[in-house]
N, C-alpha and C positions, 0 to 999 in steps of 0.2 A: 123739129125732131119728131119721130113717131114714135104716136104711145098706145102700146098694148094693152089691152086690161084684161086680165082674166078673172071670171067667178065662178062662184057655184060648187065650188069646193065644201068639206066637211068631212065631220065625221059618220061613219055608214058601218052596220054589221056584215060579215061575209054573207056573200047573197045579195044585198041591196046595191040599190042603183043611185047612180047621180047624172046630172048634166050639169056640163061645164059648158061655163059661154067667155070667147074671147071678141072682145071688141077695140074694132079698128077702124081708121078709116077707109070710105067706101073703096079708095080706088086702089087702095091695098088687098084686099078683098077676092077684089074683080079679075085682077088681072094678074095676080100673082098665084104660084102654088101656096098652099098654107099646111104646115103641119103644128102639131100635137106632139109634148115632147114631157118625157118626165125626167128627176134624177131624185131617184131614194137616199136618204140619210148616208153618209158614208162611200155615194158611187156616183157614177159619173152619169152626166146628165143624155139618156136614149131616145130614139125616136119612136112614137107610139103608133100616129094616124098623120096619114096627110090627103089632102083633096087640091086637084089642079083646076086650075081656071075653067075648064072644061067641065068641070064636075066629077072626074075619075076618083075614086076612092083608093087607099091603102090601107094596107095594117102591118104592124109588124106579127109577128107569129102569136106570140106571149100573148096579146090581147081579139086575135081575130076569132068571130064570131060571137065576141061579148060587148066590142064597144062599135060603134059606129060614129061617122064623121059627118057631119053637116055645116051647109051653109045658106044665109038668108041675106042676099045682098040686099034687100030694100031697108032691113034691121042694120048692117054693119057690120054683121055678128055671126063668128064662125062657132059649131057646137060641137061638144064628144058625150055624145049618149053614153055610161059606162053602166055595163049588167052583167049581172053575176060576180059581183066586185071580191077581190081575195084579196088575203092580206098582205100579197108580194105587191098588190097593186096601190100600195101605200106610198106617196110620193108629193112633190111638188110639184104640179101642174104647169106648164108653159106652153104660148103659140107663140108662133112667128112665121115670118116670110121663110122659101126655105128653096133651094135649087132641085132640079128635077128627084134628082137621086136621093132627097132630103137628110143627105150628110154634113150641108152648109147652110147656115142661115143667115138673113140679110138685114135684121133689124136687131138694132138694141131689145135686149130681152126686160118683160114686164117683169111686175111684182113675183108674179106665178100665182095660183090657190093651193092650199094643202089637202091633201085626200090624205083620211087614216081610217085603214080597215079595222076595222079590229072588234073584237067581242064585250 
């Protein structure tokens, strides 16, 4: 079975930044699209960032131009730069495999990390 691990989660004032690392194996990585997914206390769980085996980036609107999406296939390890963090951006952290349109995902979901904005 595959296992996700995400980190680098915390707590962060509005303004600051984090990076999150999700690690996977290599050939999950490589070859598949990956996205970045959260769900806030109370709702339902949304897509954040995703990056295709080719390298393309995404974002959903709420976060573009604060978070960025990388990947280090020699590490394993996919990242979400997040800046200028607010405090709607409070949530549980997830990656996974995810289909073009990153509406489906194709792996059992890790632990997650928590992000909380707050002052």
């Amino acid at each position: 079975q595959v296992q996700l691990v995400e980190s680098g989660g915390g707590l962060v004032q509005p303004g600051g930044s984090l990076r999150l690392s999700c690690a996977a194996p290599g050939s999950i990585l490589k070859l598949n699209t990956m996205g970045w997914y959260r769900q806030a206390p109370g709702k339902g769980r949304e897509w954040v960032a995703g990056i295709t085996s080719g390298g393309t980036t995404s974002y959903a609107d709420s976060v573009k131009g604060r978070f960025a999406i990388s990947r280090d296939n020699a590490k394993n390890t996919m990242y979400l730069y997040m800046n200028s963090l607010e405090p709607e951006d409070t949530a549980a952290y997830y990656c996974n495999a995810a289909t073009a349109d990153y509406k489906r995902t194709l792996l059992n979901w890790g632990q997650g990390t928590q992000v909380t904005v707050s002052s």
